[in-house]
Backbone of each chain as ProteinMPNN parsed JSONL, in Angstrom:
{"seq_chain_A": "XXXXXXXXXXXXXXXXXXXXXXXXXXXXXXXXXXXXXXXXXXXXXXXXXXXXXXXXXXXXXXXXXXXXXXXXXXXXX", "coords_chain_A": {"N_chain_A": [[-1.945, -19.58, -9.837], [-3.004, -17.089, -11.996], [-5.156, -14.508, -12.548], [-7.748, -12.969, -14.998], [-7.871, -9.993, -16.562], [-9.892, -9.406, -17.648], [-11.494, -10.493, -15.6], [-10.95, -9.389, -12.93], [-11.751, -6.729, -13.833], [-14.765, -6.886, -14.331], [-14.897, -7.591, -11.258], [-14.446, -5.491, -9.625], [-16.6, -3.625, -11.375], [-18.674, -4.861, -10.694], [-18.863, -4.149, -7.814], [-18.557, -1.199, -7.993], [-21.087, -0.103, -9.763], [-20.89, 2.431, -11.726], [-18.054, 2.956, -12.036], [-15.318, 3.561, -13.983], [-12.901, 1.731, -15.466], [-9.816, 0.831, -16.178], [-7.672, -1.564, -17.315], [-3.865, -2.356, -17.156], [-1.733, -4.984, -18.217], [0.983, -5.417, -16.477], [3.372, -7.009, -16.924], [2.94, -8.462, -18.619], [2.901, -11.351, -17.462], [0.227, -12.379, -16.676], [-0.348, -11.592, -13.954], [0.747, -9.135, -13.335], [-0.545, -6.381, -12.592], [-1.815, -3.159, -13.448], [-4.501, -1.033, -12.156], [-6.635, 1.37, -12.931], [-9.438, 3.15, -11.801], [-12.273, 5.322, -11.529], [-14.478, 6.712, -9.929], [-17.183, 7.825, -8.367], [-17.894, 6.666, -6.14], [-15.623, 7.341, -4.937], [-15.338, 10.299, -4.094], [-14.766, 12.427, -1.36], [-13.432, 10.054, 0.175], [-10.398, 9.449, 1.825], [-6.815, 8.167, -0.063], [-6.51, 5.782, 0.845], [-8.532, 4.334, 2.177], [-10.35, 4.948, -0.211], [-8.451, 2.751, -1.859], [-9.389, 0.605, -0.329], [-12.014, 0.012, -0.782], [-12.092, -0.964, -3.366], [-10.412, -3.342, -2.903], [-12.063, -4.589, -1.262], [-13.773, -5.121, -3.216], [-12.618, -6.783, -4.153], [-12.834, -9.323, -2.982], [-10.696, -10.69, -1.148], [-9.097, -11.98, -3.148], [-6.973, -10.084, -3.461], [-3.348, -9.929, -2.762], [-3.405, -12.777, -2.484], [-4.289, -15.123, -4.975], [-3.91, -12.908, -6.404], [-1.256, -11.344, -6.832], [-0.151, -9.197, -7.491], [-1.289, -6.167, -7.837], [-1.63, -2.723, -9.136], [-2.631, -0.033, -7.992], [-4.622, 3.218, -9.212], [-6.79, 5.382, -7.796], [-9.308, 7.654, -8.795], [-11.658, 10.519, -8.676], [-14.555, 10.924, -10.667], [-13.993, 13.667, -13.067]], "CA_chain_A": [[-2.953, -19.302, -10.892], [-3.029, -16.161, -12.262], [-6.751, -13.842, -13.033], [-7.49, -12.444, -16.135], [-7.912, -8.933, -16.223], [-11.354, -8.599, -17.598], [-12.162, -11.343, -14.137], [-10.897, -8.119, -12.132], [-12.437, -5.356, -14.058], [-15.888, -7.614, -13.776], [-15.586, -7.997, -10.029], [-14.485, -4.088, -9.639], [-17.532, -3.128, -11.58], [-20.038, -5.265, -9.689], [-19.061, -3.557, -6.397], [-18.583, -0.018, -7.91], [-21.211, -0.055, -10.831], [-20.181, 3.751, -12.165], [-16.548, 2.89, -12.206], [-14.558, 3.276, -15.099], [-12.099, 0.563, -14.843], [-8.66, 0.716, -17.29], [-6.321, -2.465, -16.27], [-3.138, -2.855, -17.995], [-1.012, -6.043, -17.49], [2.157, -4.64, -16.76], [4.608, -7.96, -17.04], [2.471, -9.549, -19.403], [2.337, -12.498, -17.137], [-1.046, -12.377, -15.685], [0.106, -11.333, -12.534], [1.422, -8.025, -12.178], [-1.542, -5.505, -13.239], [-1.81, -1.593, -13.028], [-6.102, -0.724, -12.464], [-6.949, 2.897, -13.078], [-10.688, 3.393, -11.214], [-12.69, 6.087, -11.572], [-15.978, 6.386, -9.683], [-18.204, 8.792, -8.055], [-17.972, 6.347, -4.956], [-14.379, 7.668, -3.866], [-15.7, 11.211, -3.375], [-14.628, 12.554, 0.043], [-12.797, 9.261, 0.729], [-9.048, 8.922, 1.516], [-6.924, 7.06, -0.469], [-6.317, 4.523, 1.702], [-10.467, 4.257, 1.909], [-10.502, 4.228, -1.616], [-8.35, 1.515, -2.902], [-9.675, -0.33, 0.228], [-13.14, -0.305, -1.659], [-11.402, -1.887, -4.796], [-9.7, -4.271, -2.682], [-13.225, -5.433, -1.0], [-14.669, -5.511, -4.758], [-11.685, -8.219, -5.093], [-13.131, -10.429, -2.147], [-9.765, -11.213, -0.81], [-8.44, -12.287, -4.175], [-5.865, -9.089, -3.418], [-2.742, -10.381, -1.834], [-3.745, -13.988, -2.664], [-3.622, -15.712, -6.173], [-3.871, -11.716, -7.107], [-0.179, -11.021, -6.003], [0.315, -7.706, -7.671], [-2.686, -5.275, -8.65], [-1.198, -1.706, -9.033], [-4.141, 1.049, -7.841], [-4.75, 4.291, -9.416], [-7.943, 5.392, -7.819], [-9.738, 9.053, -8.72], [-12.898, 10.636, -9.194], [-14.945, 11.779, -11.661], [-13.566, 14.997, -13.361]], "C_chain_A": [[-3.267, -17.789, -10.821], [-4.477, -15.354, -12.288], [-6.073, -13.253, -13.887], [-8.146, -10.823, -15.688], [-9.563, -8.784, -16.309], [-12.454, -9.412, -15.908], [-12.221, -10.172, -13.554], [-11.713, -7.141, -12.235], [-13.976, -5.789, -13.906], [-16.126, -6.995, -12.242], [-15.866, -6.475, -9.305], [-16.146, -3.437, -9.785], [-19.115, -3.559, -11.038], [-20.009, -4.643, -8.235], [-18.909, -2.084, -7.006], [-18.981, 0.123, -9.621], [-21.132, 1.144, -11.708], [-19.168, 3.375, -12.5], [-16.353, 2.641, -13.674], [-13.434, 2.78, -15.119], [-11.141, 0.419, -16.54], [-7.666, -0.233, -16.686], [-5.246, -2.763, -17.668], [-2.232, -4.116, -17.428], [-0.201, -5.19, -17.709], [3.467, -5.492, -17.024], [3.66, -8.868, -18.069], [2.618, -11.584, -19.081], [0.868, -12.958, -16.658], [-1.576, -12.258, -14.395], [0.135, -10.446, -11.847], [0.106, -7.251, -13.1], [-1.423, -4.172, -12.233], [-3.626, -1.483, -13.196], [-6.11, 0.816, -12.489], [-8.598, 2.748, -12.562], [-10.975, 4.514, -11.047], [-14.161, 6.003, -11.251], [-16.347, 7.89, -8.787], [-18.471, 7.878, -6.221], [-16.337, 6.533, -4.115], [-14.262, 9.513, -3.911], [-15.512, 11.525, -1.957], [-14.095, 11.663, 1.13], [-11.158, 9.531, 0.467], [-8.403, 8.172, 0.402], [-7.13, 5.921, -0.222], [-8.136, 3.947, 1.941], [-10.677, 3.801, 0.635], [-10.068, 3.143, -2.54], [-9.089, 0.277, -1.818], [-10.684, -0.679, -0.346], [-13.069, -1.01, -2.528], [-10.907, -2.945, -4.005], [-10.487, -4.941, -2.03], [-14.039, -5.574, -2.323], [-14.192, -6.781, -4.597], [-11.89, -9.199, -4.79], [-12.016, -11.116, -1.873], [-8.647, -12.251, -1.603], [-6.878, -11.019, -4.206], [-4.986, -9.732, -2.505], [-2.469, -12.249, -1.622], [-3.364, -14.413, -3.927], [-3.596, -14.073, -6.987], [-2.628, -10.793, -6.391], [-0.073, -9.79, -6.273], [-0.489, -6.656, -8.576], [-2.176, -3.219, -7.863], [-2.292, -0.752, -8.705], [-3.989, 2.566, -8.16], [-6.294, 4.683, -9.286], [-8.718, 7.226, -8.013], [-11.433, 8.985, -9.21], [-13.24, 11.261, -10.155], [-14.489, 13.199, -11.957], [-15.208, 16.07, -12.92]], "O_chain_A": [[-3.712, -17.269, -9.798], [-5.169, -16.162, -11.669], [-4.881, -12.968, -13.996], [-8.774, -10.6, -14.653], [-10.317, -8.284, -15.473], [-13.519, -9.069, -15.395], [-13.334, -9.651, -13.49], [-12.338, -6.624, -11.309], [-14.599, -4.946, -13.261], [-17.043, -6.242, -11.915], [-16.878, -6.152, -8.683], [-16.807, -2.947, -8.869], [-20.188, -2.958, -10.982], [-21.029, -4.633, -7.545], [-19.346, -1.411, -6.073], [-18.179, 0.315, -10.535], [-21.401, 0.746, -12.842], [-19.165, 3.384, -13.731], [-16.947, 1.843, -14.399], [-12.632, 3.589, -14.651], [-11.584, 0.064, -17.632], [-6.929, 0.094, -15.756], [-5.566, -3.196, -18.775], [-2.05, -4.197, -16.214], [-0.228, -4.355, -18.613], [4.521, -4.919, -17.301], [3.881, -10.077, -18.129], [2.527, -12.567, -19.817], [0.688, -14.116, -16.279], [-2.639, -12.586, -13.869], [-0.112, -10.32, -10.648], [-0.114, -7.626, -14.251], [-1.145, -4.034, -11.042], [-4.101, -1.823, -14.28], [-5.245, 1.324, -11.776], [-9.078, 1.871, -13.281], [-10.139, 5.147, -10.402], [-14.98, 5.433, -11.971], [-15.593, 8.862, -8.743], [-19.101, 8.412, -5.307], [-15.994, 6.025, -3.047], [-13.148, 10.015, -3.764], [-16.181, 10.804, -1.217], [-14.083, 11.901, 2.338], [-10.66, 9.756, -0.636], [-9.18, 7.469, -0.245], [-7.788, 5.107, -0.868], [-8.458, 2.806, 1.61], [-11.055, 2.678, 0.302], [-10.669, 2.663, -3.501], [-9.35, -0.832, -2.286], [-10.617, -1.871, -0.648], [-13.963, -1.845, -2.663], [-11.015, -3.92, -4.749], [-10.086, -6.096, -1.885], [-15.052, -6.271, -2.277], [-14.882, -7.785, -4.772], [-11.581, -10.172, -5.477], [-12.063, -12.28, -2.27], [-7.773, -12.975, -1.126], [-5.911, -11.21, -4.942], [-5.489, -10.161, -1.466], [-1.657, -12.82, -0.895], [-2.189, -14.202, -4.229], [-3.26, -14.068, -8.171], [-2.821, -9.837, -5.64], [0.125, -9.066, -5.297], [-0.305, -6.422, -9.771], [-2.315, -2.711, -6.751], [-3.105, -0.852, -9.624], [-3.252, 3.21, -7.414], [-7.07, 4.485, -10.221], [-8.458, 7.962, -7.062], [-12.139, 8.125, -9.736], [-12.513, 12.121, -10.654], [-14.615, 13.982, -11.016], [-15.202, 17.293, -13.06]]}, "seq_chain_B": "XXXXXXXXXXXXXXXXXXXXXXXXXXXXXXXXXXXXXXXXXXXXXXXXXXXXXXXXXXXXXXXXXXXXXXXXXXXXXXXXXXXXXXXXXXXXXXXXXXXXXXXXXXXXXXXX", "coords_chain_B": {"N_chain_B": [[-4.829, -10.596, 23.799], [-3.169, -11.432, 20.967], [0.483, -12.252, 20.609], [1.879, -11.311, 18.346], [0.277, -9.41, 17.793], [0.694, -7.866, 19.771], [3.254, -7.478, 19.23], [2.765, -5.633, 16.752], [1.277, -3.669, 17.148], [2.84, -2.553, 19.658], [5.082, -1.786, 17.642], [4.498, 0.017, 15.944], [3.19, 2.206, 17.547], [5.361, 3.045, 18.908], [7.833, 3.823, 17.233], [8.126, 6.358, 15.218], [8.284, 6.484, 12.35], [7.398, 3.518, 10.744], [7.879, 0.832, 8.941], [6.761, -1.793, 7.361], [7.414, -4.903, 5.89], [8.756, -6.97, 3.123], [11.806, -8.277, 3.367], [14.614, -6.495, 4.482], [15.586, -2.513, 5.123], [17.968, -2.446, 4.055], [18.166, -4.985, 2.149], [15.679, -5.461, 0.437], [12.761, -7.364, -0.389], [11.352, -7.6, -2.424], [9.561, -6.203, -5.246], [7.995, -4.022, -4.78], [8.239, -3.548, -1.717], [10.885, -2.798, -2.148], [10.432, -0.032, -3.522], [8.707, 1.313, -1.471], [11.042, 1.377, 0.476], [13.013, 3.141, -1.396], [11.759, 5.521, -1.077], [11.265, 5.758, 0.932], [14.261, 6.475, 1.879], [15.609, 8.14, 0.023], [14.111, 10.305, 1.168], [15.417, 10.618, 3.369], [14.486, 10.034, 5.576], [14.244, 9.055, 9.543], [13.872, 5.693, 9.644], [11.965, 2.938, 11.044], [12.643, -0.846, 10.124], [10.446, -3.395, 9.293], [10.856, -6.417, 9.095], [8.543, -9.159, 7.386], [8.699, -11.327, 6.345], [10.047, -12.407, 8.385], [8.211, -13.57, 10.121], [5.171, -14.976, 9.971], [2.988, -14.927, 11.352], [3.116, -12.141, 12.288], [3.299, -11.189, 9.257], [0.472, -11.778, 8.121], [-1.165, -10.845, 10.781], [-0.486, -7.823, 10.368], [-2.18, -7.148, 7.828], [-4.519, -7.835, 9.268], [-4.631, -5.782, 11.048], [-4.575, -3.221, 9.803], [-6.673, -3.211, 7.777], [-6.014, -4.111, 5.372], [-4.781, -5.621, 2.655], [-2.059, -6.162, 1.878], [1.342, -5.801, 1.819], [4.085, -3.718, 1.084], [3.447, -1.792, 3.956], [3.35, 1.173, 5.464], [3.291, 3.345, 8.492], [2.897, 6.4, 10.129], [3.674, 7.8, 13.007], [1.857, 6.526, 14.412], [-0.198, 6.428, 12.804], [-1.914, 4.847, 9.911], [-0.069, 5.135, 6.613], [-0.54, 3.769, 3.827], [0.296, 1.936, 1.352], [2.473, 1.3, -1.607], [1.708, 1.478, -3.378], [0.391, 3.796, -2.835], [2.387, 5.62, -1.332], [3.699, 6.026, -3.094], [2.44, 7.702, -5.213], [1.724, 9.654, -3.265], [4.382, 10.322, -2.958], [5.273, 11.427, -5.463], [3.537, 13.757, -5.758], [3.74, 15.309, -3.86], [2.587, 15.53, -1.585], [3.145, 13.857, 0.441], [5.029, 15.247, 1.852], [3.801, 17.493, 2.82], [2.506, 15.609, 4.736], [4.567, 14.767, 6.395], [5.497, 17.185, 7.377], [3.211, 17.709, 8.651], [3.113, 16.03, 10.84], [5.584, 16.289, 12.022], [8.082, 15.154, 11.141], [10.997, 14.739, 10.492], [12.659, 15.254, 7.759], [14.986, 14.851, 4.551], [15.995, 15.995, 1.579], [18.679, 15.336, -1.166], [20.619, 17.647, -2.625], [21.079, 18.157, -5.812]], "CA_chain_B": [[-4.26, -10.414, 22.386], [-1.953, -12.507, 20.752], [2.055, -11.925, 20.859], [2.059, -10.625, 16.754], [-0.534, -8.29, 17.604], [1.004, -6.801, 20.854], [4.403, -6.415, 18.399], [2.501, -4.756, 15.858], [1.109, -1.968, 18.221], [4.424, -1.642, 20.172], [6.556, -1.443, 16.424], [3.418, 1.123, 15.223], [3.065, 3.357, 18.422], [6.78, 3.506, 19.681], [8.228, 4.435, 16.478], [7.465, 7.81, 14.402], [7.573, 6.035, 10.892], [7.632, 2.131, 10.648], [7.35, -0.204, 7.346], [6.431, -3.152, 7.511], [8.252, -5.089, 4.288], [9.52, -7.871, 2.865], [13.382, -8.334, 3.373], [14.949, -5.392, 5.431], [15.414, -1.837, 4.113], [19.314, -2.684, 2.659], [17.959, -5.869, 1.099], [14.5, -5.427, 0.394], [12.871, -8.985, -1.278], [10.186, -7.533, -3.068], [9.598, -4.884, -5.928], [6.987, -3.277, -3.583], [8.653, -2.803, -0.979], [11.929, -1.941, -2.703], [9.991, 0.729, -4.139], [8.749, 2.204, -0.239], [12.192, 1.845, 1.031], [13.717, 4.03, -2.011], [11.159, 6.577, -1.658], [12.039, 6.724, 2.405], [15.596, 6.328, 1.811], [15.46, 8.964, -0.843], [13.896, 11.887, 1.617], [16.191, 10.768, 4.411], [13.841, 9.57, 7.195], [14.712, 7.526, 10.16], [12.429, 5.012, 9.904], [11.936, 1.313, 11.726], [11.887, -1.8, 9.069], [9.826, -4.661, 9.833], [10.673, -7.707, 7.805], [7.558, -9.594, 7.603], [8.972, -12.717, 6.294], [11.034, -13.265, 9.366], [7.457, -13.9, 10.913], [4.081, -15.361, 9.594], [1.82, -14.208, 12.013], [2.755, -10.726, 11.447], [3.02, -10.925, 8.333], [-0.687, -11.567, 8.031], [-1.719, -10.072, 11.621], [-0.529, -6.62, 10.062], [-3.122, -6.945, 7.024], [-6.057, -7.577, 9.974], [-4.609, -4.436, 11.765], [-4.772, -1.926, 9.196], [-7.634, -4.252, 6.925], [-5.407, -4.089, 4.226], [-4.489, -7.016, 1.946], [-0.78, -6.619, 0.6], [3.084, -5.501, 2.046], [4.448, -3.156, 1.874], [2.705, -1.083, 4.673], [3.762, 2.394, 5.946], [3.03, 3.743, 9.064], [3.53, 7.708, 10.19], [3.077, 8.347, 14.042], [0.837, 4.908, 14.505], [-1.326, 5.895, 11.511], [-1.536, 3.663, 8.627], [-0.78, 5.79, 5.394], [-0.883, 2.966, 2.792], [1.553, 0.932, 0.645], [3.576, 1.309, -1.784], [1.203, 3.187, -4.834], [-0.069, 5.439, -2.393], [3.213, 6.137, -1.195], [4.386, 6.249, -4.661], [1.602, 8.787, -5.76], [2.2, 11.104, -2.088], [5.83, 11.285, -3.068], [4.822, 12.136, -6.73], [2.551, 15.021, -6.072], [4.731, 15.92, -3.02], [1.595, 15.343, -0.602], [4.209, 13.021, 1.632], [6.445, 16.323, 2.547], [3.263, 17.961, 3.653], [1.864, 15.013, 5.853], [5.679, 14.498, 6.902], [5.711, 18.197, 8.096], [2.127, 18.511, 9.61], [3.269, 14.796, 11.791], [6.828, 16.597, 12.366], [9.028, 14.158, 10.841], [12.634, 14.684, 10.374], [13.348, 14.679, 6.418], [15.672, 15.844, 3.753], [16.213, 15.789, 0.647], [19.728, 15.754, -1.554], [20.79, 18.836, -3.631], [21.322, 17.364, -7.485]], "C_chain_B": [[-2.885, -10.904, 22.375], [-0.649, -11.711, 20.655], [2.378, -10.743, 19.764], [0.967, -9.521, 16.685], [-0.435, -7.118, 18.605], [2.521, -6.697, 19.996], [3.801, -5.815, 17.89], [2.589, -3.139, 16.687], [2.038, -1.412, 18.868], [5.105, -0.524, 18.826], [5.478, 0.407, 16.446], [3.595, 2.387, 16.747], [4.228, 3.559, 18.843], [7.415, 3.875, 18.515], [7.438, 5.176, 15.32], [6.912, 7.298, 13.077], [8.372, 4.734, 10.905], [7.251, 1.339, 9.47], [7.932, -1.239, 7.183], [6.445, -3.639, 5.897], [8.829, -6.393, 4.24], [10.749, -7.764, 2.295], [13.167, -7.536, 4.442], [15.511, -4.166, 4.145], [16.947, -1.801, 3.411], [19.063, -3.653, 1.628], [16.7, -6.187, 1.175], [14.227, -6.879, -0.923], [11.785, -8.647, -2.323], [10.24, -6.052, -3.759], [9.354, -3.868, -5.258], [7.731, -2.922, -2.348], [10.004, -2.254, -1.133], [11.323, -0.5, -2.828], [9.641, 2.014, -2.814], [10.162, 2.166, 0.376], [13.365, 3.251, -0.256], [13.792, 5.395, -1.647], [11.021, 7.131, -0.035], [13.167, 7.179, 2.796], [15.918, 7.944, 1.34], [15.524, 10.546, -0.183], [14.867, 11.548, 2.826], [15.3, 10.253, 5.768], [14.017, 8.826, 7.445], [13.613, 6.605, 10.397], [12.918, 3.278, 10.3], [11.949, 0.478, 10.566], [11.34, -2.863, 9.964], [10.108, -5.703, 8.947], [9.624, -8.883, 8.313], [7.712, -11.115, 6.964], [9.51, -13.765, 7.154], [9.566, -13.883, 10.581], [5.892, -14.035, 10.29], [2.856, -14.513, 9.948], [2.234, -12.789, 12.287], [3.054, -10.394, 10.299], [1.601, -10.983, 8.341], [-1.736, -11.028, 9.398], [-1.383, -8.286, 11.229], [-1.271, -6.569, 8.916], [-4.534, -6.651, 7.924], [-6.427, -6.168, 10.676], [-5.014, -3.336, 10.982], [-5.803, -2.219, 8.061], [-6.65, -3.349, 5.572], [-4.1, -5.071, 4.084], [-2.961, -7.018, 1.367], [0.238, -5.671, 1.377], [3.257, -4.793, 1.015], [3.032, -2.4, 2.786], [3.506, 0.027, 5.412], [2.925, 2.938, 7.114], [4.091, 5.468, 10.109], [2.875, 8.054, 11.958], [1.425, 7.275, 14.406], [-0.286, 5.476, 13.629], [-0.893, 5.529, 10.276], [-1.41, 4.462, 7.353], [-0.57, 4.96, 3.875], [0.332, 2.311, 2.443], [1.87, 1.094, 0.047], [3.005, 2.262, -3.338], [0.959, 3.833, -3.601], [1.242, 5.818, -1.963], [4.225, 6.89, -2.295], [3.771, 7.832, -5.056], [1.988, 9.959, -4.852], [3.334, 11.307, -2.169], [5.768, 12.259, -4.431], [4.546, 13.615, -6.062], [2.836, 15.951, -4.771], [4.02, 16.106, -1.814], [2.761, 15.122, 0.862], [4.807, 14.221, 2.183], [5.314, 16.705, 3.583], [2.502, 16.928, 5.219], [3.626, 14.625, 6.993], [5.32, 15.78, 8.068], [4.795, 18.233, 8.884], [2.556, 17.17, 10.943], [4.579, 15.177, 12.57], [7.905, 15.594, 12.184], [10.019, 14.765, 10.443], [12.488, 14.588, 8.684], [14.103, 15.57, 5.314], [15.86, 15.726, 2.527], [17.702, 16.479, -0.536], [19.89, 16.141, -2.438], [21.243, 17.653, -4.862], [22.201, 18.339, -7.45]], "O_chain_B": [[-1.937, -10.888, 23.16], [-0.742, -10.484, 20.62], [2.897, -9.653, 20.005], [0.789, -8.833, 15.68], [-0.978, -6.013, 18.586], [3.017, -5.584, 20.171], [3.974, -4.723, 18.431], [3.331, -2.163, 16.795], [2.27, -0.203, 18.875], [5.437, 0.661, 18.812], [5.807, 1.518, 16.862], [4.259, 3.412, 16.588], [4.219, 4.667, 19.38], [7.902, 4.919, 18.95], [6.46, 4.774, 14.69], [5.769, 7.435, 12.642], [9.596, 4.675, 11.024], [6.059, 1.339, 9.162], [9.089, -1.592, 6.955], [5.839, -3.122, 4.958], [9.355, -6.896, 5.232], [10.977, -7.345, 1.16], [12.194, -7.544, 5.195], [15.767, -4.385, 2.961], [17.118, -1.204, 2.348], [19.475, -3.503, 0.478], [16.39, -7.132, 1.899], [14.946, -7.273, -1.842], [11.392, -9.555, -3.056], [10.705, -5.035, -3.244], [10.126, -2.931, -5.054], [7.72, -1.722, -2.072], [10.364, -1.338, -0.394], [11.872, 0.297, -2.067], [10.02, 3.183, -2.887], [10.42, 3.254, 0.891], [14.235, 4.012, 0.166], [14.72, 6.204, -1.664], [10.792, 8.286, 0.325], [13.347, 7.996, 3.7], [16.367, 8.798, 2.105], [16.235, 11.508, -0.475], [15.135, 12.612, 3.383], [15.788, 10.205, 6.897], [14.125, 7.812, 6.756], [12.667, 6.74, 11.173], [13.909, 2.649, 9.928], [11.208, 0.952, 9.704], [11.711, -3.132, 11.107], [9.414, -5.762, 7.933], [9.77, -9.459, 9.391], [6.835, -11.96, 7.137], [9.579, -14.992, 7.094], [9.81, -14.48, 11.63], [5.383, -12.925, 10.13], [2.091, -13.791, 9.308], [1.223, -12.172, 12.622], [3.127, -9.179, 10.119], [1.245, -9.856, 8.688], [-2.927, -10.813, 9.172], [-2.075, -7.473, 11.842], [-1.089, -5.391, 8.61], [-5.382, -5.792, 7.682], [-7.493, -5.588, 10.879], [-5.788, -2.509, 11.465], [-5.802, -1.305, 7.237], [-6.766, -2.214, 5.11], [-3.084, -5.289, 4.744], [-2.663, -7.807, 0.47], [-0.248, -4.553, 1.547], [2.671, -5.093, -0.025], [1.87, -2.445, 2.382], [4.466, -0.416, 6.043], [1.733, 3.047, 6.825], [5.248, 5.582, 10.514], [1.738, 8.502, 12.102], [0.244, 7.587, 14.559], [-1.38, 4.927, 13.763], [0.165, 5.786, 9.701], [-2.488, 4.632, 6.784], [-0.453, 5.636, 2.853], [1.279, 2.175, 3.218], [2.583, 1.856, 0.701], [3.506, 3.156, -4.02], [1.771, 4.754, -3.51], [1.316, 6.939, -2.467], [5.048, 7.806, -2.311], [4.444, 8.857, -5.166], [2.449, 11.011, -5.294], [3.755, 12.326, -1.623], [6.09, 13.446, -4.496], [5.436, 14.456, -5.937], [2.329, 17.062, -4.61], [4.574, 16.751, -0.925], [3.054, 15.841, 1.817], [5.152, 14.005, 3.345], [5.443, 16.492, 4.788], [2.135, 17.367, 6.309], [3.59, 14.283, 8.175], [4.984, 15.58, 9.235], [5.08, 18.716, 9.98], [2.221, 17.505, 12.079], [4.813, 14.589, 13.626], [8.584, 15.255, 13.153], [9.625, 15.713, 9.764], [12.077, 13.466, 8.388], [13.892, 16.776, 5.185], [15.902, 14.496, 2.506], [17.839, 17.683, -0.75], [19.541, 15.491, -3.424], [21.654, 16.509, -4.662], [22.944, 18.537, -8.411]]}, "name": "protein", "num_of_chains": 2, "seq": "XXXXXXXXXXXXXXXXXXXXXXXXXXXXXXXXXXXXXXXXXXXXXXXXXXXXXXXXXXXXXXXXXXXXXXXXXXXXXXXXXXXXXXXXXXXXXXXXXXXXXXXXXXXXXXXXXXXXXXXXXXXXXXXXXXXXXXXXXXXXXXXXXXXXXXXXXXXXXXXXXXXXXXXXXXXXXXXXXXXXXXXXXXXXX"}
């Protein structure tokens, strides 16, 4: 069982309410998704810090029925 | 500490750059980690594979190690530098050469 994107961009924006959150499906199965995140809470963090933040938004839905969530994470211009 | 968690730390601290992957890096089983073996293949570094299908419990004892949820996983001199976008993005923007060079890694890349 697949998630829908706006489920993701939801759970994203409840743990990083700033974020500007762009998800495209990229196989148009409901499966494989690219997120673009933009927040003001990956300031002075790594990446590796930063998609980890997105990937505790997901509550262990990453890796699980959320097999393939692509991460593009930056900050505010 | 369990067996899959004294391999991890051996694979991670005894070799320079290790990635941890599904398949091995001639027949990689997964887009994702196709995608980190290209992009090590690519600059030439000797690097360890781990195939994480040939074993359960590290397959999911290397998510608890580095708290991160998803294969591929890259490791440079036993630190963790991500999976397979961030590796994607640090070859992009050519970051990877410089963390290659400041770690002293071996790599090359072939004249076009």
């Amino acid at each position: 069982m697949a998630m829908e994107a706006k489920e993701i961009e939801d759970m994203i924006i409840k743990a990083l309410p700033d974020a500007q959150v762009t998800i495209t499906d990229m196989a148009g199965d409901g499966d494989h998704y690219m997120a673009r995140v933009v927040s003001k809470e990956f300031i002075g963090k790594s990446r590796v810090s930063q998609h980890q933040l997105v990937y505790k938004a997901l509550k262990g839905k990453m890796g699980g029925v959320l097999h393939a969530l692509s991460l593009q994470t930056e900050t505010p211009k | 500490m369990s067996e899959a968690q004294n391999f991890i730390e051996n694979a991670v601290k005894t070799n320079d750059v290790v990635l941890f992957m599904k398949g091995t890096k001639d027949f990689p089983q997964c887009g994702f980690s196709g995608l980190a073996t290209q992009i090590l293949n690519y600059l030439n570094i000797d690097y360890t594979d781990v195939n994480v299908l040939e074993n359960e419990e590290v397959r999911e004892g290397i998510k608890a190690y580095s708290d991160w949820p998803t294969i591929p996983q890259v490791y440079i001199k036993g630190e963790f530098i991500g999976g397979a976008d961030i590796l994607r993005d640090m070859f992009e923007t050519g970051e990877i050469r410089s963390v290659l060079d400041a770690k002293g890694i071996a790599y090359s890349v072939a004249e076009q």
